[in-house]
C-alpha positions as CSV (number, residue, x, y, z in Angstrom):
1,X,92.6,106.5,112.9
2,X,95.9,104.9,113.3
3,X,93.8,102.5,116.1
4,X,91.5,101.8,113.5
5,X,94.1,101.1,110.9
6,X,95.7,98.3,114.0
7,X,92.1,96.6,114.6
8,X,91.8,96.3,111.2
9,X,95.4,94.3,110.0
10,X,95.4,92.5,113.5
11,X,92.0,90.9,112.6
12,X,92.3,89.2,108.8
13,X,92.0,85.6,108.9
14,X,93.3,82.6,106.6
15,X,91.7,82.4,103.4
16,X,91.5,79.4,101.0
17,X,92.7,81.0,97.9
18,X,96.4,82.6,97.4
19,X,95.8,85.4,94.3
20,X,98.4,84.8,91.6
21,X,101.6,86.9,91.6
22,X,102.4,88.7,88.7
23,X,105.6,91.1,89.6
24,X,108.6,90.4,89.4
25,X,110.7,88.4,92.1
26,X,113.2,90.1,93.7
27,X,114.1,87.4,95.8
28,X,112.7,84.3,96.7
29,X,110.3,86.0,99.3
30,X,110.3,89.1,98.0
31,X,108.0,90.4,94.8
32,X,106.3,93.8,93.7
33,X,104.4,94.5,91.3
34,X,101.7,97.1,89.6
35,X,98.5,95.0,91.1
36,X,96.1,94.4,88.7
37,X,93.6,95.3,92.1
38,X,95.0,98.2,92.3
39,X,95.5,99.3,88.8
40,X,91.5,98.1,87.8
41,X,90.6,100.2,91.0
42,X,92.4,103.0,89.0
43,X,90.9,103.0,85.8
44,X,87.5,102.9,87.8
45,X,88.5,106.1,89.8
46,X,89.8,107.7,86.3
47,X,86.6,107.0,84.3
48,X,84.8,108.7,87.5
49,X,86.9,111.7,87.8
50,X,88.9,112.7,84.7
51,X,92.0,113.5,83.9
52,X,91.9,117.1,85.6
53,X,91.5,115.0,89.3
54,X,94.1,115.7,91.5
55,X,94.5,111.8,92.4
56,X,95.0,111.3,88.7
57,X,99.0,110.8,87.1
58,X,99.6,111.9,84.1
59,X,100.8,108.7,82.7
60,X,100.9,110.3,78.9
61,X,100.3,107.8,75.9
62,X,98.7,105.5,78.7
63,X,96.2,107.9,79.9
64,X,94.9,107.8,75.9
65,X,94.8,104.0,75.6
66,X,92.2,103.7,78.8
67,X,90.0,106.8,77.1
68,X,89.9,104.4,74.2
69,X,89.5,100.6,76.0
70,X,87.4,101.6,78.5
71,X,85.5,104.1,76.8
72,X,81.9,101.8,76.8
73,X,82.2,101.5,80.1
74,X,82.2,104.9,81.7
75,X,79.0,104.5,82.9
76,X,79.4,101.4,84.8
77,X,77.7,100.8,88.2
78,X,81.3,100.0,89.3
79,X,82.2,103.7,88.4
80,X,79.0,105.3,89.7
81,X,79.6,103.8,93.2
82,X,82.9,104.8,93.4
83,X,82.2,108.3,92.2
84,X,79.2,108.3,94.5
85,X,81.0,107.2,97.6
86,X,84.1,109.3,97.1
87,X,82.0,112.4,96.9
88,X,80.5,111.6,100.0
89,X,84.1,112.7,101.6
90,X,84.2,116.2,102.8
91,X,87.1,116.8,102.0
92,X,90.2,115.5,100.0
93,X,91.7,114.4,102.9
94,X,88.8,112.0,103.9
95,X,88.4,111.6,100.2
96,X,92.5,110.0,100.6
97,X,91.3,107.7,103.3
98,X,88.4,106.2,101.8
99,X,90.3,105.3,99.1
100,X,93.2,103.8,100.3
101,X,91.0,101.8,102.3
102,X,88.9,100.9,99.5
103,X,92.3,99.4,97.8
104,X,93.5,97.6,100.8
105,X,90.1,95.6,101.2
106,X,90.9,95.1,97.0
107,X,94.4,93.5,97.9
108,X,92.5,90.7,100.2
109,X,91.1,89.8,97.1
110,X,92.3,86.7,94.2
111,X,92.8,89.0,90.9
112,X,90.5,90.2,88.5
113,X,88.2,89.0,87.1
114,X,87.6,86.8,90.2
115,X,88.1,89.1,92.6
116,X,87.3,86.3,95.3
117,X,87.8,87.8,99.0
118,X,90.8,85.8,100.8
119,X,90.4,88.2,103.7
120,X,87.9,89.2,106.0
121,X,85.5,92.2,104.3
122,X,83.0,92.8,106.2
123,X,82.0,96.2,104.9
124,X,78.9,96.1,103.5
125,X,79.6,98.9,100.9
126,X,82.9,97.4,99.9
127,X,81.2,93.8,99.2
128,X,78.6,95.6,97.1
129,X,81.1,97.6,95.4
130,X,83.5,94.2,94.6
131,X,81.1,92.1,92.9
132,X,80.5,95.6,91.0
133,X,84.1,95.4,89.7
134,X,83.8,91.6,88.8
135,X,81.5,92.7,86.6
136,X,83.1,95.4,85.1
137,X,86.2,93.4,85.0
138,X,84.2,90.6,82.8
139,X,82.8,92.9,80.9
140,X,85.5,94.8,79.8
141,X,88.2,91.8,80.1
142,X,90.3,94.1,81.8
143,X,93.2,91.5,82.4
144,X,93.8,91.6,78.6
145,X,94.5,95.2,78.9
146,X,96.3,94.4,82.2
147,X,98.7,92.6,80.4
148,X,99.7,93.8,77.1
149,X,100.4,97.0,78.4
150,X,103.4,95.9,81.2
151,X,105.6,98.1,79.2
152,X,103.7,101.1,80.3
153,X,104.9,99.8,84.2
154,X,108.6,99.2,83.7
155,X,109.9,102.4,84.8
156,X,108.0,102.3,87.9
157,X,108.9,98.5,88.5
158,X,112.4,99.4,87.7
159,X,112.9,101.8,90.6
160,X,110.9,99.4,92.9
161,X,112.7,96.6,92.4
162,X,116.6,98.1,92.1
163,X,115.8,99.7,95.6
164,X,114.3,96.5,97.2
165,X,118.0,95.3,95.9
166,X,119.7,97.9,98.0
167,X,118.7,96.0,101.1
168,X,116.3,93.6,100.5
169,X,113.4,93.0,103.6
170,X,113.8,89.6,104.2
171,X,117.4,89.6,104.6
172,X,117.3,92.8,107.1
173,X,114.0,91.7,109.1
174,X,115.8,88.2,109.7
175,X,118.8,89.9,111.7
176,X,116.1,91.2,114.0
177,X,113.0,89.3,113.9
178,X,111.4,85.7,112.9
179,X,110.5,86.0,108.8
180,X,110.9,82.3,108.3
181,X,107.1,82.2,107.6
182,X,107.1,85.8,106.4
183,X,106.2,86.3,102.8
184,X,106.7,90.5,101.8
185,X,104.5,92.0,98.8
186,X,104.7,95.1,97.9
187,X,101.4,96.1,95.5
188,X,101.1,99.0,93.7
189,X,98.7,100.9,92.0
190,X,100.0,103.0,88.2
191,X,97.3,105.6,87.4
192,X,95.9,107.0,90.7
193,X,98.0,108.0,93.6
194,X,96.6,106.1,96.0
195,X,97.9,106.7,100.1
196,X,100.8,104.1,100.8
197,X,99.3,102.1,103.2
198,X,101.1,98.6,105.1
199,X,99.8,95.5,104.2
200,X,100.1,92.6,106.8
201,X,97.3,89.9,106.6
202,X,97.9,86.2,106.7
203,X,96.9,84.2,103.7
204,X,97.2,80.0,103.5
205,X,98.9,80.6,107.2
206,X,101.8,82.9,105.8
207,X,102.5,85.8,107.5
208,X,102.5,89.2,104.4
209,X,104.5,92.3,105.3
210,X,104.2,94.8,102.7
211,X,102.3,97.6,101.4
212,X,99.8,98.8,98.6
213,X,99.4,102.3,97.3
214,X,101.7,105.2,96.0
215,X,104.8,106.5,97.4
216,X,103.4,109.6,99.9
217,X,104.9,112.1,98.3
218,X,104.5,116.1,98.3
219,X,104.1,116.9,101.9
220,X,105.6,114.1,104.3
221,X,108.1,112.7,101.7
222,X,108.6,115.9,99.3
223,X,109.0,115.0,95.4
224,X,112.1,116.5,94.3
225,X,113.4,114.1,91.0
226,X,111.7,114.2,87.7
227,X,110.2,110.9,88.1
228,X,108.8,111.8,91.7
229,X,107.5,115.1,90.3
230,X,105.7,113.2,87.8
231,X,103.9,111.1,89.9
232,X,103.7,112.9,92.7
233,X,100.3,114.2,93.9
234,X,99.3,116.8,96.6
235,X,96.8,114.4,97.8
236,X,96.0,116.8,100.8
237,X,94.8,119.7,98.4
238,X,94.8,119.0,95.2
239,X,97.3,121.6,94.7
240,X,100.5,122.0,91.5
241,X,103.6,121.2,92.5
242,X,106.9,123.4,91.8
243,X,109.2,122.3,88.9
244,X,112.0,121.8,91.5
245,X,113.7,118.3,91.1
246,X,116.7,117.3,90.2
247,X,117.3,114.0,87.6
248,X,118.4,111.2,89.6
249,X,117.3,107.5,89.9
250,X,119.6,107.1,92.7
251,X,117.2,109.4,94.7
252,X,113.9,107.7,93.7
253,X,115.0,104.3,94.7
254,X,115.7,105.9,97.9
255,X,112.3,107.6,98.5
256,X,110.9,104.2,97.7
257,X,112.9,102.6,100.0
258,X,112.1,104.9,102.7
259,X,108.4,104.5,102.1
260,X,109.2,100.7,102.0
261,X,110.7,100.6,105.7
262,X,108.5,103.1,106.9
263,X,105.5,100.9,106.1
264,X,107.6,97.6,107.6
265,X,108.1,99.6,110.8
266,X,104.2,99.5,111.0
267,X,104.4,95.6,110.4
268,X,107.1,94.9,113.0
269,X,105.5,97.6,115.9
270,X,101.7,98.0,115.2
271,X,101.1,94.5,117.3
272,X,103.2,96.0,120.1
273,X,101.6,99.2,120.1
274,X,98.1,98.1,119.9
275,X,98.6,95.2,122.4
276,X,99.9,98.5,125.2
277,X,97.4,101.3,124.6
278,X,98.2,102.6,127.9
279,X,101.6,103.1,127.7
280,X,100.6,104.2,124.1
281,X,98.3,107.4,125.8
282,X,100.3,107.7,127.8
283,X,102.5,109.5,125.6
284,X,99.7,111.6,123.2
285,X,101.1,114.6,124.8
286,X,103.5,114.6,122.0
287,X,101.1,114.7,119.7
288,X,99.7,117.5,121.3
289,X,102.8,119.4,121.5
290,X,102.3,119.4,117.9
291,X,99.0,120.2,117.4
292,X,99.3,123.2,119.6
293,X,101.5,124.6,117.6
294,X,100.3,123.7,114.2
295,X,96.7,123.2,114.6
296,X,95.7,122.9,111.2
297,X,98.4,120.4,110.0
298,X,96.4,118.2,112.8
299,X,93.2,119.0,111.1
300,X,94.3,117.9,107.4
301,X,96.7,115.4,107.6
302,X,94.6,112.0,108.5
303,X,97.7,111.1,111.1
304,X,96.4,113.3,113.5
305,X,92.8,112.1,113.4
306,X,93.3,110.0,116.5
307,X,95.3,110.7,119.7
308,X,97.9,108.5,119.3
309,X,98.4,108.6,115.4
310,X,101.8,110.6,115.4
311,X,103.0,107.7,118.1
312,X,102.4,105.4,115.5
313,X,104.1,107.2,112.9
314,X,106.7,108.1,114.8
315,X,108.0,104.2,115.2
316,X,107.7,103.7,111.6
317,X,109.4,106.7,110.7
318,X,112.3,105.7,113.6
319,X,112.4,101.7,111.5
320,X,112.5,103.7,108.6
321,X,115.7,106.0,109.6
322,X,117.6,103.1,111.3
323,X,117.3,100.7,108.4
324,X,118.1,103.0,106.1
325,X,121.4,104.3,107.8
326,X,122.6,100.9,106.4
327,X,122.4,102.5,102.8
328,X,122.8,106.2,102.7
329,X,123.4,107.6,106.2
330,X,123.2,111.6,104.6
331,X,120.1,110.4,103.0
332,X,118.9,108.7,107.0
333,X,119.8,112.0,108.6
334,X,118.3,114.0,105.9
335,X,114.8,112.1,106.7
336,X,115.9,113.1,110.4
337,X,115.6,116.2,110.0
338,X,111.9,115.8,107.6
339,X,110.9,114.0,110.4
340,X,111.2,117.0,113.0
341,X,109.9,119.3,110.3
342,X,106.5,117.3,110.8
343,X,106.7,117.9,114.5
344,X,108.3,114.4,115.3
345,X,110.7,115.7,117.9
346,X,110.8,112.8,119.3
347,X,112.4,111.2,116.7
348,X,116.2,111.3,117.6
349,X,115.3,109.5,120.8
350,X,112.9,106.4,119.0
351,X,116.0,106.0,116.6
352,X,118.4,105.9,119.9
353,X,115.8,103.6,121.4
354,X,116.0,101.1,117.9
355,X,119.7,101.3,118.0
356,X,119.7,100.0,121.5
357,X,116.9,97.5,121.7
358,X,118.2,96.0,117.7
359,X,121.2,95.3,119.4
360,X,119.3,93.7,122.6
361,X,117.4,91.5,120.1
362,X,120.4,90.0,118.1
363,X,122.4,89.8,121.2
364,X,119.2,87.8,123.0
365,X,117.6,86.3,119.8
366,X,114.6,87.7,121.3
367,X,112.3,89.0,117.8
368,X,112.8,93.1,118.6
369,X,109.0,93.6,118.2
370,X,109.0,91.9,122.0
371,X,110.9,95.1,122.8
372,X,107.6,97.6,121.6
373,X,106.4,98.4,125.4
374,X,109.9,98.7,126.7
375,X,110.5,101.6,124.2
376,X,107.6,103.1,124.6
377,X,108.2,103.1,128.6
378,X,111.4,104.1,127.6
379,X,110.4,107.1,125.7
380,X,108.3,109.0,128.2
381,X,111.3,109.0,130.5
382,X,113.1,110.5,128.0
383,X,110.9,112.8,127.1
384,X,109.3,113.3,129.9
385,X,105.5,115.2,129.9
386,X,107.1,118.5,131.2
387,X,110.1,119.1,129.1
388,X,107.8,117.8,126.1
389,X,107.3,121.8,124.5
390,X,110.9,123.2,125.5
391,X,112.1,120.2,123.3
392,X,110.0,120.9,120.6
393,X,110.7,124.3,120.6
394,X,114.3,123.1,120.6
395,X,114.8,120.6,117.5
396,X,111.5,121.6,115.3
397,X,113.2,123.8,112.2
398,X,111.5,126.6,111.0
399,X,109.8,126.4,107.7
400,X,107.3,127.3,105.2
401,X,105.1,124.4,107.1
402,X,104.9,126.3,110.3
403,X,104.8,129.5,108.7
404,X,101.4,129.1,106.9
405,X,99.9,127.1,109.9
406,X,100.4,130.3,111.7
407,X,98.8,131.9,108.7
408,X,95.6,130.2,109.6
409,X,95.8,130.6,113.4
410,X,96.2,134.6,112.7
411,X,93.9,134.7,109.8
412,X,95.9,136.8,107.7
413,X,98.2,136.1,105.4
414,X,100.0,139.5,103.4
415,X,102.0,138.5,99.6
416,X,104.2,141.3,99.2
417,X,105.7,141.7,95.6
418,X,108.4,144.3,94.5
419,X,108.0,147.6,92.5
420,X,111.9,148.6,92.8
421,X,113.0,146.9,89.3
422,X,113.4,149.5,87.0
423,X,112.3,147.2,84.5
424,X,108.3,147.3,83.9
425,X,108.1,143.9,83.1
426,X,110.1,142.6,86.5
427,X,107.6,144.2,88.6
428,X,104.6,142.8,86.3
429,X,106.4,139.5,86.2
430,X,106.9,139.1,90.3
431,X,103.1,140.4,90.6
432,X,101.6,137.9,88.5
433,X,103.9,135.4,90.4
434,X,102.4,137.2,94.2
435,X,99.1,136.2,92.6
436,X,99.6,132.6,91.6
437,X,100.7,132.3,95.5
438,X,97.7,134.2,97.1
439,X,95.5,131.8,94.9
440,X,97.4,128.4,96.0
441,X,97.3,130.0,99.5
442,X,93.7,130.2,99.6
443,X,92.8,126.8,97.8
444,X,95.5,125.4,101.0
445,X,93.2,127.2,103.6
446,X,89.8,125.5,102.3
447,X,89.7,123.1,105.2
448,X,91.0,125.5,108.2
449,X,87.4,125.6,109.9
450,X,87.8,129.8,110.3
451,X,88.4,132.7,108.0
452,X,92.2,133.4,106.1
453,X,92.3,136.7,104.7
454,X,95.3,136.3,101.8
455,X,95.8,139.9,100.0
456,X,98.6,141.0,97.4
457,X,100.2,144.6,98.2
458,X,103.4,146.0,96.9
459,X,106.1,146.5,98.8
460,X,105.4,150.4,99.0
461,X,101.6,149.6,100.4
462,X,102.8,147.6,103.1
463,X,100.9,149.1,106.8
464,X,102.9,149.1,110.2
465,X,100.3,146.5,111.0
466,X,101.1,144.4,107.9
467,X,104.3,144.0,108.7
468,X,103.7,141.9,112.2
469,X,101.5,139.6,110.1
470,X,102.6,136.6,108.5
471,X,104.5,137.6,105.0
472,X,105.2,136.5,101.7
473,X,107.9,138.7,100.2
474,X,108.0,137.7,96.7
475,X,111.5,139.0,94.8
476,X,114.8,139.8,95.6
477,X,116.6,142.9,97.2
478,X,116.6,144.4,93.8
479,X,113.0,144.5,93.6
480,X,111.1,144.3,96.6
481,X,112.1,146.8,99.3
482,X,111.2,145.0,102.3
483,X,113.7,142.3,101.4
484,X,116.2,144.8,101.0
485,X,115.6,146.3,104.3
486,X,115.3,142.9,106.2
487,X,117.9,140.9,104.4
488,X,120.7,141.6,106.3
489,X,119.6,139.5,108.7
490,X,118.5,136.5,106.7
491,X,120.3,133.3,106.9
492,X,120.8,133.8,102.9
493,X,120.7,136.4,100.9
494,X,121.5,137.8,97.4
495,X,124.1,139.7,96.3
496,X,125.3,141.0,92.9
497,X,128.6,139.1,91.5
498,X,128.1,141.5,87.9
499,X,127.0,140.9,84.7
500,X,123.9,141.2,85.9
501,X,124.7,138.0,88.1
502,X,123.6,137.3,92.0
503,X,124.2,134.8,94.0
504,X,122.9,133.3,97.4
505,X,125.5,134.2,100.7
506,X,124.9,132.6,103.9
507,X,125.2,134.4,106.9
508,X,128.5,133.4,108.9
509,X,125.9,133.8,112.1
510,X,123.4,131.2,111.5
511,X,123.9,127.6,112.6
512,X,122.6,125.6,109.7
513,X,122.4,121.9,108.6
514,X,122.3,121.4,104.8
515,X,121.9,118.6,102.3
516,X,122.3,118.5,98.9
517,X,120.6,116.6,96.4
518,X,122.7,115.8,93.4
519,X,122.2,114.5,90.1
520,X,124.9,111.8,90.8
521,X,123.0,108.7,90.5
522,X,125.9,107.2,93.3
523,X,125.8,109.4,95.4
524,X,122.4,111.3,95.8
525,X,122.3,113.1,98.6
526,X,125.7,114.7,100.4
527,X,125.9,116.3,103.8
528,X,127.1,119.8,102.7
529,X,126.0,122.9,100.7
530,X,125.7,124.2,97.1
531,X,128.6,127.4,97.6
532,X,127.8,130.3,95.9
533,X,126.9,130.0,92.3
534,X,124.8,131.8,90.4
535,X,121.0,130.7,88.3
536,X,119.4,130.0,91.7
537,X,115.9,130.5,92.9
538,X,115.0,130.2,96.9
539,X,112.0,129.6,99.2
540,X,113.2,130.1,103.2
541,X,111.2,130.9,106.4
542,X,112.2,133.2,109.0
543,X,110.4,134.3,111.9
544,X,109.0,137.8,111.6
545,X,111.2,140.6,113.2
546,X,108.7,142.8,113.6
547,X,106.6,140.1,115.9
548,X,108.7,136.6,116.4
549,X,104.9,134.9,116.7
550,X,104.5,134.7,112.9
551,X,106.5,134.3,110.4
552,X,108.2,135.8,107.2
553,X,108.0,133.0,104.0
554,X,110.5,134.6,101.1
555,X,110.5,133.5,97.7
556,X,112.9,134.6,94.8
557,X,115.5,133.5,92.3
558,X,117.8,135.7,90.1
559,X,115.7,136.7,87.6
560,X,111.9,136.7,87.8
561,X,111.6,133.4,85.9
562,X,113.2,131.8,88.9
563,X,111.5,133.9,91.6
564,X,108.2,132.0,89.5
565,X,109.4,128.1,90.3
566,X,107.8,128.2,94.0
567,X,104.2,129.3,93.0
568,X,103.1,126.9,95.8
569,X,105.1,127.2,99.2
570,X,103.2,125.1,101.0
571,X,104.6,121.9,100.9
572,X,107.9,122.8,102.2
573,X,109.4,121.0,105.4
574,X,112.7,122.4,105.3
575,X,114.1,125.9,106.4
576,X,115.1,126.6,103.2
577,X,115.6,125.2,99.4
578,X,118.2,126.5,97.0
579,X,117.3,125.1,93.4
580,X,119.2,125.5,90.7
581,X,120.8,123.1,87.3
582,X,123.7,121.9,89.8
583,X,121.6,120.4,92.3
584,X,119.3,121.3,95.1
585,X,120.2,122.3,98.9
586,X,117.9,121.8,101.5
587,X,118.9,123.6,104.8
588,X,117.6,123.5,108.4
589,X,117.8,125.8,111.3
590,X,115.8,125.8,114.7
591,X,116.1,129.6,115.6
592,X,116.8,131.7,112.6
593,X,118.8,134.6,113.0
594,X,115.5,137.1,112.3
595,X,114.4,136.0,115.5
596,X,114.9,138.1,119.0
């Protein structure tokens, strides 16, 4: 796919027609904006799907205003292709792709109601479905909505541009590279998540590094602020999201800047990469490294539908972490560490290899995109083809992620809630809470291509042979037996401080890396941990005791409304989370102490 992606940007031409820029400026070659493209392709998609489509934001007072423009128009050809073609995609994944593709043949357009192609689109459906949106557009003067409701966008623009500020593109590129006929546009869409995707044509013989689309959050880049969680989508599976965030612009600007340099690492690599395919297979073996061990992340994340995909996002991800150690280094090594989680354990050697070859380029003025084959040459022999899995093993935490992965490899998965409260209405409570889990569990195994058997059992059901599967143990030691029998060797667990009062101990044994996310606006993200403190809930992944091939994935909080905040585990990439109202840790271990 990610070969694809390369033909694609490496073969726009010049066009005769610049589009008009609307966003705001944030320096003299950098703007962003909510693209009217982007946007119209929104309320499109919206009038084809509904507000109960997963793609959708709930944008409030917004969301009412386009029922109510738009409303003559719901039966547009423009909408019927679009609902037509997207329902062609078999699943939401493929759904994701044809999408975001659809949008980044929209940006190579002048804006609406022109919609004049600047860029090469040679896709007959996409041409067809164009002049269907000029129509629409026309019809329903959708630039006069466009504009009177910028208001609506200020928020979003307001985190975009404050963390373009932090360390502006043009200004960081030029220390390594040749931007003096770059232009960087970053284009985004309001209503619809839409993939982040990097945008690189040429238009009037100006270079573009940028991107379109949405922020990828929930799985790769995990929402955990209020902003993200609102407009954050699980674009994978449609799935809810857990109310875990904390309040803190600081953090969103950051996120966006990640997904800002991440898509820039494409820009400045993607020639490089494309122009050695060999040296590029040569190194697929550490994508298969990761797809042997979680096979069905490789089936339903689109970055694994080609060989060389994770190769591609790995140098992205390694721009992404370098240029971002400028800002926030807790905040780089924290994305480390995400990075791994995804089965990037390669990654610590692509950000030694940037650190090396950045300095090479200012201390040659060679552009380090020159440098693309000699890291990738550079790469295999440090990670050479047969130390690639005893490395992985090494440096890839374990976490919910892995955990259900294995879940679909075994085909079982067992949610195990407590009956030990003496209170009625705590057992109720944590079984309603095993069921909402069992049902996200099965929606998240729609697209394995085998069987997933999820059940529910209390703790006092629980078979010999259930307890070598792969586990969900829903509630504390208090409640759920197998929790108190196993806890001891947890790398956290809860104990009772009185007045009915627990909080989360770590266990001295364990070698852990932690993070906190705080709601300091200043200081978002410190190397370090919570302490002990009491109003906590917790999601963590072990590896089962009873067989170390599967895994154990615990959720629970100090009372049962807490043990109900992760009602979907399955977008976790670190070993552990720790919410509560004094900020969030996030901790990592390779080999956790349940382990032989």
């Amino acid at each position: 796919m990610e070969r694809l992606w390369a033909l694609i940007i490496l073969t726009l031409f010049i066009g005769a027609a610049a589009p008009q820029v609307t966003g705001y400026d944030v320096t003299g070659k950098v703007s962003v904006e909510i693209s009217p493209n982007s946007e119209l392709l929104s309320v499109v998609y919206y009038l084809a799907f509904g507000r109960s489509d997963p793609f959708v934001i709930d944008r409030g007072g917004y969301l009412d205003e386009v029922d109510s423009y738009f409303a003559p128009y719901r039966n547009h050809r423009a909408v019927q292709m679009l609902r037509e073609h997207l329902e062609k995609a078999a699943s939401i994944s493929e759904r994701d792709l044809r999408l975001f593709y659809t949008e980044y043949y929209l940006l190579l357009c002048t804006e609406p109601p022109e919609l004049q192609p600047w860029g090469n689109i040679d896709d007959p459906w996409t041409l067809d479905f164009i002049e269907a949106l000029r129509d629409f557009a026309r019809e329903s003067d959708f630039m006069a909505f466009y504009r009177t409701h910028q208001n609506y966008y200020r928020e979003d623009l307001g985190i975009y541009t404050n963390a373009l500020s932090l360390l502006p593109p043009d200004e960081f590129l030029s220390r390594y590279t040749d931007v003096s006929n770059v232009r960087f546009e970053f284009l985004h869409p309001f209503l619809v998540a839409i993939h982040g995707h990097s945008f690189n044509p040429v238009r009037d013989g100006v270079q573009i590094y940028g991107a379109g689309g949405m922020v990828p959050l929930v799985r790769r880049d995990p929402q955990r602020t209020a902003w993200s969680y609102k407009t954050a989508r699980d674009t994978m599976f449609g799935l809810p999201l857990n109310r875990d965030y904390v309040n803190n612009t600081g953090l969103d600007e950051l996120i966006y800047l990640g997904f800002v340099y991440h898509e820039l690492g494409h820009d400045i690599t993607l020639p490089g990469l494309y122009a050695n395919y060999g040296d590029t297979y040569s190194l697929a073996y550490l994508e298969e490294a990761i797809e042997e061990d979680m096979p069905y992340l490789a089936r339903y994340d689109i970055h694994f539908w080609d060989r060389t995909g994770m190769i591609y996002e790995g140098f992205a991800d390694g721009w992404l972490d370098f240029a971002l150690s400028n800002v926030d280094p807790d905040y780089a090594a924290l994305a480390v560490w995400l990075q791994r989680a995804w089965g990037e354990f390669w990654i610590d050697e692509v950000l030694q290899l940037y650190g090396k070859y950045a300095a090479m380029s200012v201390g040659n003025s060679v552009p380090i995109d020159d440098y693309v084959d000699e890291m990738l040459v550079d790469l295999r022999t440090m990670i050479p083809p047969e130390n690639a899995g005893k490395i992985y093993s090494e440096r890839v935490p374990v976490t919910p992620l892995r955990a259900f992965d294995r879940g679909a490899v075994t085909g079982k998965v067992v949610v195990v809630y407590g009956t030990q409260n003496p209170d009625p209405k705590g057992t109720e409570y944590d079984r309603e809470t095993a069921e909402l889990i069992a049902e996200n569990l099965r929606i998240f195994y729609s697209q394995w291509n085998g069987t997933v058997e999820v059940s529910i059992k209390a703790d006092v059901n629980v078979t010999d042979e259930d307890l070598g599967s792969n586990l969900v143990l829903v509630g504390g030691p208090y409640s759920n037996s197998l929790v108190d029998e196993l806890d001891e060797d947890f790398p956290l667990r809860f104990v009772p401080v009185g007045d009915g009062h627990w909080v989360l101990e770590k266990n001295p044994g364990q070698e852990v890396y932690s993070y906190v996310l705080t709601e300091n606006d200043e200081d978002p993200v410190i190397a370090g941990e919570l302490g002990n403190i009491t109003g906590t809930a917790v999601i963590m992944a072990v590896m089962n005791p009873y067989n170390p091939g599967n895994y154990i994935v615990w959720v629970a909080g100090e009372n049962r409304n807490l043990t109900a905040l992760f009602q979907n585990p399955t977008y976790y990439l670190s070993s552990y989370e720790i919410w509560s109202e004094k900020g969030i840790e996030i901790g990592f271990y390779v080999q956790p102490l349940a382990s032989p």
